[in-house]
C-alpha positions as CSV (number, residue, x, y, z in Angstrom):
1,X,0.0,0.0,0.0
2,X,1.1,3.5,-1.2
3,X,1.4,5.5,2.4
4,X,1.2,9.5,2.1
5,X,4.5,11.3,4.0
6,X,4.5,14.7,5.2
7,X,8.0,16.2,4.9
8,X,8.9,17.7,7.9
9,X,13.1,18.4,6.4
10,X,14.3,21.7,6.6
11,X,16.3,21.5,3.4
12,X,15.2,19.2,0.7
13,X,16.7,19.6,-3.3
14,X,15.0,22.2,-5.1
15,X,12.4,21.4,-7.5
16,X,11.8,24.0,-8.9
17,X,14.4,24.8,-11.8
18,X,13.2,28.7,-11.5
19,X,15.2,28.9,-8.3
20,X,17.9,26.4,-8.3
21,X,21.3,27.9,-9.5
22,X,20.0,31.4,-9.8
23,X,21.2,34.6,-8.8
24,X,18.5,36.9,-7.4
25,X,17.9,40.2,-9.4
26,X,18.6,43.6,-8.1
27,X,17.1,46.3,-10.4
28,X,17.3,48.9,-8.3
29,X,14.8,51.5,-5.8
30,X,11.5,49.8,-4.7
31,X,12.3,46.6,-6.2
32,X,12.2,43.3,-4.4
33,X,12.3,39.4,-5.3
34,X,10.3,37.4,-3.3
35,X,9.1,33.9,-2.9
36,X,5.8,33.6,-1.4
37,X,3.9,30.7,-0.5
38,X,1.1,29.7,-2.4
39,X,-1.7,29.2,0.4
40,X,-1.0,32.9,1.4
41,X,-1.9,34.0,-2.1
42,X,-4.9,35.9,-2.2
43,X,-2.9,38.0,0.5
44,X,0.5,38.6,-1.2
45,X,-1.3,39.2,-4.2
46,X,-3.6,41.9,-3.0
47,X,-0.2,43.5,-1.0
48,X,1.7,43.7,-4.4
49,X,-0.6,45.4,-6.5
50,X,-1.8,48.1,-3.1
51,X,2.4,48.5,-2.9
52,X,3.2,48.6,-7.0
53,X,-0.1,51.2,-7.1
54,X,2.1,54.0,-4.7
55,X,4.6,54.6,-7.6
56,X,6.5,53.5,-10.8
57,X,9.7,52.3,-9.5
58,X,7.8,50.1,-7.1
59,X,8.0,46.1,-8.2
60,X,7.4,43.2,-7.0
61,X,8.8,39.8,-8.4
62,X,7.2,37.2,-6.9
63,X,7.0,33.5,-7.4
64,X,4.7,31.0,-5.5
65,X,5.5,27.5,-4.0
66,X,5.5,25.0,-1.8
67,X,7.1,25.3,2.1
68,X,9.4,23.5,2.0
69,X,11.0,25.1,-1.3
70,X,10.8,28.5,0.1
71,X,13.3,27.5,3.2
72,X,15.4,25.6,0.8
73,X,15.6,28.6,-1.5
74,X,16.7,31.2,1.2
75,X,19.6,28.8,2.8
76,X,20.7,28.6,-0.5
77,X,20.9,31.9,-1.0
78,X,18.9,31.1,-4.2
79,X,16.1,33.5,-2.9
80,X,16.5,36.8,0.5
81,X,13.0,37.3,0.9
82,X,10.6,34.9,1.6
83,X,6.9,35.1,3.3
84,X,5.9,31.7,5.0
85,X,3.4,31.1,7.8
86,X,5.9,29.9,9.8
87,X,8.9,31.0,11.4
88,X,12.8,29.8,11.2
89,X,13.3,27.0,13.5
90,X,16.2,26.3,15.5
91,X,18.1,23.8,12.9
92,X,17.7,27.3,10.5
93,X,18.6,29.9,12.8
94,X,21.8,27.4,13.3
95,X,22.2,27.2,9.6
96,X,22.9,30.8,9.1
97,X,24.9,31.5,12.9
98,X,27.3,29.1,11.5
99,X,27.7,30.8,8.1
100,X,27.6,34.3,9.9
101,X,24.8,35.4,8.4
102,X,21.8,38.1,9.6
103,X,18.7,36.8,9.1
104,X,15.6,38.9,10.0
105,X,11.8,38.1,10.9
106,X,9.0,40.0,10.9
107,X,4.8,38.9,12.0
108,X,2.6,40.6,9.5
109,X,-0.6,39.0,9.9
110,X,-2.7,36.3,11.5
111,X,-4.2,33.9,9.4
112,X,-6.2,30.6,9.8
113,X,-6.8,27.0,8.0
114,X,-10.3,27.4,7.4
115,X,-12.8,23.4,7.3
116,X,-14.4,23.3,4.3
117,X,-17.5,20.8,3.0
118,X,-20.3,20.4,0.6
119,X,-23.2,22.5,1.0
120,X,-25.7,19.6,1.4
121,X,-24.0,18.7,4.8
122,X,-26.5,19.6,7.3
123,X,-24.6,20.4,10.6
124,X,-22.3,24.6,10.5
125,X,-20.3,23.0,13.6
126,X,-17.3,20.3,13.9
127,X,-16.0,19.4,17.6
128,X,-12.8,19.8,18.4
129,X,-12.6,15.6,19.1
130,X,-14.0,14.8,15.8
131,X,-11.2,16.7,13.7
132,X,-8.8,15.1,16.3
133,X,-10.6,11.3,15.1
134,X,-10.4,12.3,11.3
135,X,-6.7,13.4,11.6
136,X,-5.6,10.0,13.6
137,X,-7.4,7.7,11.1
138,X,-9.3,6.8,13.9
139,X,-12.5,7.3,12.1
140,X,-13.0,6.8,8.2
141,X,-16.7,6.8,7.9
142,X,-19.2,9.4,7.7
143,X,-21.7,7.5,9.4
144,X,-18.8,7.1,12.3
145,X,-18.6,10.7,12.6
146,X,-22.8,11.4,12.1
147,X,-24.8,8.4,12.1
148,X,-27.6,10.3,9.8
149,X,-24.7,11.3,7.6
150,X,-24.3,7.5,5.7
151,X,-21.7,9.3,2.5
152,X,-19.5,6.2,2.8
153,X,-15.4,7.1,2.9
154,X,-14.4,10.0,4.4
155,X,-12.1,12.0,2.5
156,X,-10.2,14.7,3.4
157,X,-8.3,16.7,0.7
158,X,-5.8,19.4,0.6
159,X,-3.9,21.3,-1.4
160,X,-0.3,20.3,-1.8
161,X,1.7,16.9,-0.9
162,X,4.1,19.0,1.2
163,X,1.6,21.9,2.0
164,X,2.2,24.1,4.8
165,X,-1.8,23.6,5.9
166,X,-1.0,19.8,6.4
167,X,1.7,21.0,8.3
168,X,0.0,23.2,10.4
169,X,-3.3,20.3,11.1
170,X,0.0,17.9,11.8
171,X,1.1,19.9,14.6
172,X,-2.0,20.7,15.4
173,X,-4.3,18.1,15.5
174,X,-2.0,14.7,15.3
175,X,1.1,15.2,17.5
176,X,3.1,16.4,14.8
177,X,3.3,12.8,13.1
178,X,4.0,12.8,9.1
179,X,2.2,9.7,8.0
180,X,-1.3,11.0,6.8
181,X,-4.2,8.6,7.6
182,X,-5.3,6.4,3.8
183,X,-8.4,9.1,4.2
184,X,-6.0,11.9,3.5
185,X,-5.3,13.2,-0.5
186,X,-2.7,15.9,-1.7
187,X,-4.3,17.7,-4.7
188,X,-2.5,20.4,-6.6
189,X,-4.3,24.1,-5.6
190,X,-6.5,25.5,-3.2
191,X,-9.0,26.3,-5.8
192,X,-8.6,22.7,-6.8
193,X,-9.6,21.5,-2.8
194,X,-12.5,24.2,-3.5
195,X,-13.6,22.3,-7.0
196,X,-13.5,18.6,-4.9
197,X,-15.4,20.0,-1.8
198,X,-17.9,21.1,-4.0
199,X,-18.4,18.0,-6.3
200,X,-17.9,15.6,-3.4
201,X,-20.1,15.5,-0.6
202,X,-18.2,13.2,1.1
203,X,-15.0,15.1,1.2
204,X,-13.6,17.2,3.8
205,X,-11.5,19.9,2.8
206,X,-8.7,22.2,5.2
207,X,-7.6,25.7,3.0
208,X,-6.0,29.3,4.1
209,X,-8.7,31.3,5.1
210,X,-7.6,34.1,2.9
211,X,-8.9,32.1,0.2
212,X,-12.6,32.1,1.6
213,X,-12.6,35.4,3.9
214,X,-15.4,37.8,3.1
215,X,-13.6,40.5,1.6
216,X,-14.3,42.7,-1.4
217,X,-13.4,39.8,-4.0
218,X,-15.6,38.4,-6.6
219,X,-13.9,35.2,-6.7
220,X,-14.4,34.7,-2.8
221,X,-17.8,35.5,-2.6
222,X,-18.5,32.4,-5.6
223,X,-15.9,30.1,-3.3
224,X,-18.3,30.8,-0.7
225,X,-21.3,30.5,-2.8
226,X,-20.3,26.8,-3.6
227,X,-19.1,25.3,-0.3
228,X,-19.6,25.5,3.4
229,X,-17.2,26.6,5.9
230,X,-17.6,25.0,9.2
231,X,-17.5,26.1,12.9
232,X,-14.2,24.5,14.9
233,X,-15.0,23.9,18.4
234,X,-12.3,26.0,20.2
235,X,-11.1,22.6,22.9
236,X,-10.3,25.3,25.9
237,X,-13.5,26.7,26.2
238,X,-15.7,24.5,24.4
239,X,-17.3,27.0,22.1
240,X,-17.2,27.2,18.1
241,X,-16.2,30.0,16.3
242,X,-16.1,29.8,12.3
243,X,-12.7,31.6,10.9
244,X,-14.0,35.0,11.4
245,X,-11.3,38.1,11.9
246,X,-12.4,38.7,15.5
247,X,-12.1,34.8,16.3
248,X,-9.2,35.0,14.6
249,X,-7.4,38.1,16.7
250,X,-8.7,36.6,19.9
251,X,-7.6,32.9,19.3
252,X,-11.2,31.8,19.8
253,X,-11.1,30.0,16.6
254,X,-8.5,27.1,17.2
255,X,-6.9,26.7,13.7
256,X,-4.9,30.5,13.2
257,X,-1.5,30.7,12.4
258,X,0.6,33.9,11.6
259,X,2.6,35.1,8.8
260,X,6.0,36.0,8.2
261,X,8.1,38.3,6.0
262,X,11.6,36.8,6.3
263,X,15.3,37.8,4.9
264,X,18.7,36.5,5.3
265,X,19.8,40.0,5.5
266,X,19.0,43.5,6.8
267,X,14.8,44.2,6.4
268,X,16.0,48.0,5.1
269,X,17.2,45.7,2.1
270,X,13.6,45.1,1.2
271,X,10.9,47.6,0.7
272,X,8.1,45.3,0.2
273,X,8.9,44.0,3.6
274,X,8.4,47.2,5.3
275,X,5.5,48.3,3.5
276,X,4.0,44.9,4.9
277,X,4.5,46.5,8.3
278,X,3.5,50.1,7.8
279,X,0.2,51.4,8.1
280,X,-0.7,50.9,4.3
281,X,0.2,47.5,4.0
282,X,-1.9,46.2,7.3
283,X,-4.6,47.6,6.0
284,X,-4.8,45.7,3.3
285,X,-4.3,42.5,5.8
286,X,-7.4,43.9,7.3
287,X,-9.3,44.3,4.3
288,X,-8.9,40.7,3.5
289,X,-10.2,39.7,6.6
290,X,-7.2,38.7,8.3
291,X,-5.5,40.7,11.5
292,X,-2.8,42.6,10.9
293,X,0.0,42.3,13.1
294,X,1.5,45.7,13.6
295,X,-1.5,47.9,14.7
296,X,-4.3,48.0,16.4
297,X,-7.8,46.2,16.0
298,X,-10.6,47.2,17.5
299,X,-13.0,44.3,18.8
300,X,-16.4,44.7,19.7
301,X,-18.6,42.3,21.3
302,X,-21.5,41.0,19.4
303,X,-23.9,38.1,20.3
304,X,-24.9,35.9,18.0
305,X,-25.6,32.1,18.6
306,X,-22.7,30.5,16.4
307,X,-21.1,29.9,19.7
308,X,-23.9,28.3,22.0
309,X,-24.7,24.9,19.4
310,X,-21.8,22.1,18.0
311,X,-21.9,19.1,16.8
């Protein structure tokens, strides 16, 4: 039987052939390379064109991948800039002490992996347990997880073999083991985990919640249109919260994780990087829906019943 490995090494050969052996441009004021990855894209998308927009000489080159290429990229000095949604670890930091190199870090947003099925699936909640039962392999039938729910196979999809979402629900919700449960698929997108939700009703799907957050985006509000995103039961305090911004900036909802600008040299090197950070640029982190990490947000209490009812 074919088993489904997450990689969890901190550098791994380069495949893509954009990056390996390539000098990184330098064309002057306002100009940055960077190499994003791809389940922050709405985000990094809507930052470059708000940040091109203030003047000419401002330009962004920016290529999308996987994780675990972006770390690889920037210890081999193949990439300077990357923006992950996860920080250098230890074995890193090490990495570049011991080649006497500056490397600099900075938060610019929290984010969230957002549970995603088809629209004919009756229940808006998911407990905290049940995730835990899908992730372990513990459970691999609907009718295990909702005896009026008889779909046959679970299947749970996302959007990359080495995806920094499986990453994230393998710290998360399985002890940080990198066998995936039989249940578990890689596809190739996040709009492709959208397409399979949709056309599936017995698929579960996990996805940035950049890509579904209700900001002013045409292509969001048909994602939304065309699956449902569910309520996570928050295991603390026993309430659900759907991927909101407030639940979000308040931790409430139990799947966030934050976002990184990173460099192996001095941030003044990169104006993209600062623009992330200034006032501009976490506005547009708040526009998407997300919570900008650098100023403030302002959080008001509403009731609503989303956090009384789970399933």
């Amino acid at each position: 039987m074919n088993k489904l490995f997450l990689g969890t090494m901190a550098v791994v050969v380069c495949s893509s052939a954009i990056f390996c052996n390539r000098t990184p441009a330098h064309q002057g004021p306002g100009f940055d390379e960077v190499m994003v990855d791809y389940t922050l894209g709405p985000l990094i998308d809507s930052e470059q064109i708000a940040y091109e927009g203030l003047k000419a000489t401002n330009k962004i080159y920016d290529t999308h991948g996987a994780e675990p290429d972006l770390f690889d990229a920037l210890m081999k000095d193949s990439i300077r800039f990357i923006i992950s949604s996860r920080a250098l670890n230890e074995q890193e930091k090490q990495y570049f002490r011991s080649q006497n190199l500056v490397t600099n870090e900075a938060k610019i947003a929290i984010d969230g992996i957002a549970v995603l099925v088809n629209k004919e699936f009756k229940a808006e909640n998911i407990g905290w347990q049940k995730l835990l039962d899908i992730c372990s392999g513990k459970v691999m039938q609907w009718k295990d997880l909702y005896p009026d729910t008889d779909w046959g196979d679970l299947k749970v999809v996302f959007d990359h073999p080495r995806s920094s979402i499986i990453r994230h629900i393998s710290d998360s919700l399985m002890g940080g083991k990198t066998e995936l449960p039989a249940t578990f698929s890689a596809l190739q997108s996040c709009e492709e985990v959208i397409d399979y939700v949709e056309k599936n009703k017995n698929a579960i799907g996990f996805i940035g919640v950049g890509w579904i957050s209700e900001h002013d985006d045409s292509t969001v509000g048909g994602f939304l249109n065309r699956i449902k995103v569910l309520a996570v039961e928050n295991p603390k305090t026993q309430q659900f919260h759907k991927p909101l911004q407030a639940y979000l900036a308040t931790q409430d909802y139990p799947l966030t994780r934050n976002i990184y600008a990173i460099s192996r040299s001095s941030m003044a090197f990169f104006p993209f990087s600062s623009f992330l950070t200034n006032e501009k640029g976490q506005r547009v982190v708040l526009k998407m829906g997300l919570v900008p990490a650098t100023m403030p947000v302002r959080l008001i209490k509403v009731k609503t019943g989303e956090e009384n009812s789970g399933n």
